[in-house]
BASE-765789 format. One line per field, with one value per residue (C-alpha): residue number from 1; residue in one letter; z, y, x. Coordinates in steps of 0.02 Angstrom, whole numbers. Example, Ala and Ser with C-alpha at 12.3 -4.5 7.8 and 13.67 -1.06 7.14 Angstrom:
seq 1/2
type a/s
w 390/357
v -225/-53
u 615/684
//
This chain:
seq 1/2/3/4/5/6/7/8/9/10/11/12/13/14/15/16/17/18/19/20/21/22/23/24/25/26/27/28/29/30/31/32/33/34/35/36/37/38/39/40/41/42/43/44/45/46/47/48/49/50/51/52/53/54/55/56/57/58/59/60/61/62/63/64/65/66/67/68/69/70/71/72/73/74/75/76/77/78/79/80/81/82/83/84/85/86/87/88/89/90/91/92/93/94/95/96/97/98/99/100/101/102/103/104/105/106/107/108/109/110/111/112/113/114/115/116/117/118/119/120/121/122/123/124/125/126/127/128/129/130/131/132/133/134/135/136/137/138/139/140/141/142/143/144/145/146/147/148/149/150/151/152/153/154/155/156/157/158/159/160/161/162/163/164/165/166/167/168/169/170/171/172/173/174/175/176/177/178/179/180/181/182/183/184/185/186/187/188/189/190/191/192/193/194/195/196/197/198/199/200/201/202/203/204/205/206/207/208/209/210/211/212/213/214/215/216/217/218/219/220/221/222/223/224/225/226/227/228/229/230/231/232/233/234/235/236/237/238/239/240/241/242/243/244/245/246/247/248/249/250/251/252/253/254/255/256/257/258/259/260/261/262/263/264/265/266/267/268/269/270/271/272/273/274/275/276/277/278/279/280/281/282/283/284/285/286/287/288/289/290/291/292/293/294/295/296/297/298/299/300/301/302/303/304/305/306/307/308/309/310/311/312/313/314/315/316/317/318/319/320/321/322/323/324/325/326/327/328/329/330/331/332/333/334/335/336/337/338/339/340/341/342/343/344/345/346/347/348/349/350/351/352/353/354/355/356/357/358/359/360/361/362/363/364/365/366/367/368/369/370/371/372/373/374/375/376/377/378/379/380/381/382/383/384/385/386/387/388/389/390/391/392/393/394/395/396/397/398/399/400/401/402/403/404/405/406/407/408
type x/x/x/x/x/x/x/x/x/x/x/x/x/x/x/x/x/x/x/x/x/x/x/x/x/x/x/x/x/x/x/x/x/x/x/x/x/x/x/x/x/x/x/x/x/x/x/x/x/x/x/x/x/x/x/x/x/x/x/x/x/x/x/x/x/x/x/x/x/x/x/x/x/x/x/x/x/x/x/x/x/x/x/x/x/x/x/x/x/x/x/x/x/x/x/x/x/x/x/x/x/x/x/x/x/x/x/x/x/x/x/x/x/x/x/x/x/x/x/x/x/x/x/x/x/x/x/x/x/x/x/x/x/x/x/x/x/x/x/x/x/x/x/x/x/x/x/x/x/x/x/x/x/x/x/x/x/x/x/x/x/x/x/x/x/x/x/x/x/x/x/x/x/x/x/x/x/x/x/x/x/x/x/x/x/x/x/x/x/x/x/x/x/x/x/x/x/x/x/x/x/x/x/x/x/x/x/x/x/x/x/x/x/x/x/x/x/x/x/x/x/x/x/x/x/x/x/x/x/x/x/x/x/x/x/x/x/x/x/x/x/x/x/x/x/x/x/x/x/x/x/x/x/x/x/x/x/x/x/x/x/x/x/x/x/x/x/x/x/x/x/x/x/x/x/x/x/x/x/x/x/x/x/x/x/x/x/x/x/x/x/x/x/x/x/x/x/x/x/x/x/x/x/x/x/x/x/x/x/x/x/x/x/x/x/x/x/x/x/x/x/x/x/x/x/x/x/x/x/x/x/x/x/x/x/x/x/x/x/x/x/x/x/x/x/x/x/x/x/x/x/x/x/x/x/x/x/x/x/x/x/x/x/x/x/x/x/x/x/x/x/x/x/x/x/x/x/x/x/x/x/x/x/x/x/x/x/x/x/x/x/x/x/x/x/x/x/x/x/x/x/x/x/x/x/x/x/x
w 1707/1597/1488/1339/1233/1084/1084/884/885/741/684/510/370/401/600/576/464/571/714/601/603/773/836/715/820/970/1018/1156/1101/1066/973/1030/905/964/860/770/649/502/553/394/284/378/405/291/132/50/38/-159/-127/-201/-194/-343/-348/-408/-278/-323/-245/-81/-20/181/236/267/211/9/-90/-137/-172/-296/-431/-434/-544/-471/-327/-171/-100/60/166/93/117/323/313/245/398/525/464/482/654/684/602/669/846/843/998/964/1096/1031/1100/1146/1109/1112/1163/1183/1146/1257/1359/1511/1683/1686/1622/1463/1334/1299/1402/1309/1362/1306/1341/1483/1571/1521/1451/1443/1290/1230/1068/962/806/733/624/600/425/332/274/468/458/321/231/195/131/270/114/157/307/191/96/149/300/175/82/142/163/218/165/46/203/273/91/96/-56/-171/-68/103/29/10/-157/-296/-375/-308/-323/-299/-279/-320/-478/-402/-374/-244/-338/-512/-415/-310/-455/-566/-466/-410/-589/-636/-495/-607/-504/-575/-540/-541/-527/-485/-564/-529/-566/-566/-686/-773/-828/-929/-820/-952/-1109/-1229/-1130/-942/-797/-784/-634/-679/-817/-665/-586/-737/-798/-603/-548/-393/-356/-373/-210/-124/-185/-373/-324/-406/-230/-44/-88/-232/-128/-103/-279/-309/-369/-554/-579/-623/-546/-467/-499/-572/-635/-657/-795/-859/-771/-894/-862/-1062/-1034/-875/-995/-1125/-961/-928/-777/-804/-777/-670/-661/-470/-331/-293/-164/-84/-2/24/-131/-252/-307/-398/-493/-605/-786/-796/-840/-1018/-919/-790/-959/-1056/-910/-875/-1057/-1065/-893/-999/-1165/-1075/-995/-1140/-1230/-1093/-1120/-1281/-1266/-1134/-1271/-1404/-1306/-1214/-1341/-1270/-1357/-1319/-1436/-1505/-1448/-1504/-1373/-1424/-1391/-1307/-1304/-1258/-1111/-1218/-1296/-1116/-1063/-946/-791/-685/-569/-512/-431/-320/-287/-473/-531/-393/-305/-135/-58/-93/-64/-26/-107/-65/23/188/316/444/626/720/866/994/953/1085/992/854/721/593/464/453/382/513/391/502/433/428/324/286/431/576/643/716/879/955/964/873/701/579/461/334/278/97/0/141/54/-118/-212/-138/49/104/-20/63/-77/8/161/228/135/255/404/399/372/539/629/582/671/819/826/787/915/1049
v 306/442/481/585/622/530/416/376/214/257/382/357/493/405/463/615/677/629/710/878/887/845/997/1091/1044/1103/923/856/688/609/510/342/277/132/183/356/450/385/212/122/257/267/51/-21/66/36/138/211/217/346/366/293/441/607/764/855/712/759/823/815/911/1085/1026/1010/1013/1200/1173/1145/984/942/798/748/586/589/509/380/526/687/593/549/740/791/693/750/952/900/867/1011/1131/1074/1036/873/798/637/516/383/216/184/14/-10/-206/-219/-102/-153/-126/-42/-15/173/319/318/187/116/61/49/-76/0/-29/117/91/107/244/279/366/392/369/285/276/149/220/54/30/-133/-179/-216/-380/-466/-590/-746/-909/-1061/-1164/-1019/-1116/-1258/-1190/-1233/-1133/-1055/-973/-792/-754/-565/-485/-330/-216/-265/-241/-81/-105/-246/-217/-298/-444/-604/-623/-720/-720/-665/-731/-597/-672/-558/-459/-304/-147/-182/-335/-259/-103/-221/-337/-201/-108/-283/-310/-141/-173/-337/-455/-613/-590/-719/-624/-725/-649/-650/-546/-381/-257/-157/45/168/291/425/416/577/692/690/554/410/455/633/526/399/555/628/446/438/292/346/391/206/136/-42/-63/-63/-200/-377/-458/-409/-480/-374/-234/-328/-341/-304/-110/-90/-106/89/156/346/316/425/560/416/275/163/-39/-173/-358/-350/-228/-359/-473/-362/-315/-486/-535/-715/-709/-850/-915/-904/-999/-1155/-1225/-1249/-1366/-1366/-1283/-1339/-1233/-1260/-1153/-1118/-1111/-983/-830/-815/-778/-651/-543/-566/-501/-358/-309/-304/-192/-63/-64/-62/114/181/154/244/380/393/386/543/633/600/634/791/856/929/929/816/733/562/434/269/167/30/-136/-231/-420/-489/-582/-693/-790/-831/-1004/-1076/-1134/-1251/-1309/-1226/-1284/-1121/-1189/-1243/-1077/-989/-914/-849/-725/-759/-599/-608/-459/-550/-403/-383/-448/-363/-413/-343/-483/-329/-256/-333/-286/-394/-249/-359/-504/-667/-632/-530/-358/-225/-186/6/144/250/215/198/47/-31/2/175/276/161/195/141/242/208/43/-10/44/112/201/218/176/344/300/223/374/525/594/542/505/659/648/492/575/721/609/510/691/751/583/605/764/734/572/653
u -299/-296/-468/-478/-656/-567/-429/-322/-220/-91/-3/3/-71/-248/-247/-145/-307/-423/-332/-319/-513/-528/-410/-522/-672/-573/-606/-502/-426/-233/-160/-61/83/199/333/375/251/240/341/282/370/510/566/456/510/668/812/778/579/486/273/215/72/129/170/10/-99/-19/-195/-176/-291/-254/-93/-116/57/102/303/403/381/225/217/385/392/429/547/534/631/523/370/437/471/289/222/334/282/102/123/215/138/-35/44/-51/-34/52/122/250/302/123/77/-116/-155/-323/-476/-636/-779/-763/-901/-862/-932/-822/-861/-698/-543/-380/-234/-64/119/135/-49/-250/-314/-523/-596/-782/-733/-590/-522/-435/-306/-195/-223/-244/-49/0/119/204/96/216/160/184/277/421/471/508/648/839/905/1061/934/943/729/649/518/483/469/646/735/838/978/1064/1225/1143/1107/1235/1304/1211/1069/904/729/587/428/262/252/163/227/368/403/420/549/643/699/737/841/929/942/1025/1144/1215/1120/1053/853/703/532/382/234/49/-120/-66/-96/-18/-34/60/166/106/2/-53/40/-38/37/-82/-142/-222/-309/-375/-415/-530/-585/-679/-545/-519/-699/-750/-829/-834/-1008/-908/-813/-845/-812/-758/-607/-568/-497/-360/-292/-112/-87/-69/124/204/341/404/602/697/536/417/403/320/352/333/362/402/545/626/644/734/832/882/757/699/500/415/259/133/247/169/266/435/548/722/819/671/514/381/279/118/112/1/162/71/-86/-23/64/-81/-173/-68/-56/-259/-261/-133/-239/-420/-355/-281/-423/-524/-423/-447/-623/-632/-535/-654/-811/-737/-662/-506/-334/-205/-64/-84/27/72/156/268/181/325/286/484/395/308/450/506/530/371/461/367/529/676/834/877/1038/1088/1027/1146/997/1042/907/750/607/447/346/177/96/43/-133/-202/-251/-414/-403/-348/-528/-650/-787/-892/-864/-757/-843/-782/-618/-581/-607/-694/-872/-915/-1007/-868/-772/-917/-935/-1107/-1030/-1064/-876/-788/-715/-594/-494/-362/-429/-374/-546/-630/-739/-684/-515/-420/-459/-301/-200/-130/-240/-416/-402/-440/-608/-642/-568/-687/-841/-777/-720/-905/-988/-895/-972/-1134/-1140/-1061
//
């Protein structure tokens, strides 16, 4: 059994940080990954994915963006690439096609005994570096639907062309909802696009991208402890887009497109779906999301002072006069595929520690767990709105890299 001072399950930007702080530290440790670095970039992205967040938020650490375009997007293979170089030019010490089972207890001198794929490994400490979007989140009604009906989820979507011919439904109006049904739609597909609570922002607004205004407006400095609930940090992302430079997404501008807006899916069975009537409430809520922040904007203008141009937006409002479906006949409306962009859960089970709350979320300050040596890192709002970005994480990784220090 091999034993290392500190063991990272996940090789992801989350324990790639972590890891940089640790070789910092001279620290002896390694890094387990059951598939290939970065795995969720590489087959879990589609084939015309780009980061939503622009290049200059690329903010590794010791690794910030210093090339060319830096309000550009990268794209699903740059940003593979950008991993791959941190290894490399760190010389992290990486081991793929590790699976990690079970973390637990363990009768020796090190704290922790890890069950993989190829044998146990002992650590003192470990790091969970898994992240919170680990399996496809798929409502059970799914299983209802005909077996014709061609069903896979956001994460297994790579192009119109691999799907059967017809039309598709998309359900989930977040961000991979919104950019999978409007690139099905631009490819002369027939789309239906399921909406729910997400917001929606501006791509830009009085002359900056929306996110350097999240950045000055404190957005992304906004902790758990702002939250209205625990369960808020698992909202849908504002709807916005990287494609082709970065625009602005609208549910408005689908319709003018000719997507056909739905309401919440209900339920399911056979080639018949039912649905919410709330579509009027998920625009109206989206629309509000857009306006509060520009008017935030507007409002650091004023009271800073600096100079930027005034902008009126057109106020598009085409998804109003849309027809409130509460049924659908798949087959009569020549639906086909049918894709589920309803996020992603996570499971802790594998943890043999009492570290997680009743959901199953783990509970930490910043990362550290009640449990001496064990950590999490990653999580979606671990700390504060950037924590599970490739532009914060590193904050949380050194603040975990400095208590393995200090504990050990």
């Amino acid at each position: 059994m091999e034993y290392f001072d500190t063991v990272i399950v996940g090789a992801g930007q989350a324990g790639l940080a972590v890891s940089y702080y640790l070789t910092q530290q001279n620290r002896e440790h390694v890094l387990l990954e059951r598939q290939r670095i970065g795995e969720a970039w590489r087959s879990a992205k589609w084939d015309s994915f780009t980061l939503v967040t622009p290049n200059w938020m690329l903010q590794l650490p010791g690794f910030i963006y210093k090339f060319d375009h830096p309000d550009g997007f990268l794209t699903r293979d740059e940003v593979v690439q950008y991993l791959d170089n941190y290894v490399d030019q760190f010389d992290l010490p990486v081991r793929t096609g590790v699976e990690v089972t079970a973390v637990e207890g363990t009768d020796s001198g090190a704290r922790f005994r890890l069950e993989t794929n190829i044998g146990p490994f002992a650590a003192s400490n470990v790091v969970i570096a898994t992240g919170t979007f680990q399996k496809p989140k798929i409502p059970a009604f799914s299983s209802q639907l005909a077996s014709h009906l061609h069903q896979i989820h956001s994460s297994e979507y790579r192009n119109p062309d691999e799907l059967p011919p017809g039309a598709v439904l998309v359900v989930g109006g977040g961000q991979s909802g919104c950019q999978i049904a409007e690139e099905l739609n631009q490819h002369g597909r027939r789309v239906y696009l399921c909406t729910g609570s997400a917001a929606r922002m501006p791509r830009r607004y009085r002359g900056r991208d929306s996110f350097w205004w999240a950045e000055k407006l404190g957005l992304f400095d906004q902790t758990v402890a702002d939250l209205p609930s625990p369960q808020a940090r698992f909202a849908a992302n504002p709807q916005v887009t990287g494609k082709d430079g970065g625009r602005t997404l609208s549910l408005h501008q689908l319709v003018i497109d000719g997507v056909t807006l739905l309401g919440r899916m209900q339920d399911a069975s056979g080639a018949q779906v039912s649905l919410a009537d709330d579509l009027t409430d998920n625009l109206a809520q989206a629309d509000k999301f857009s306006a509060d922040f520009k008017k935030g904007v507007d409002k650091y203008i004023a009271a800073t002072g600096m100079q930027a141009p005034e902008e009126a937006q057109p106020e598009l409002r085409a998804g109003y006069d849309s027809e409130v479906i509460t049924h659908l006949d798949l087959d009569r409306a020549g639906i086909t595929s049918v894709i589920w962009a309803t996020g992603y859960t996570f499971d802790y089970a594998w943890v043999k520690f009492p570290v997680c709350d009743e959901g199953g979320y783990p509970v930490t300050q910043r990362g550290v767990t009640d449990h001496p040596g064990l950590y999490f890192i990653g999580l979606h709002w671990l700390h504060t709105r950037r924590s599970g970005l490739l532009s914060g994480v590193g904050d949380d990784a050194a603040n975990v890299a400095e208590h393995i220090a200090n504990h050990s």
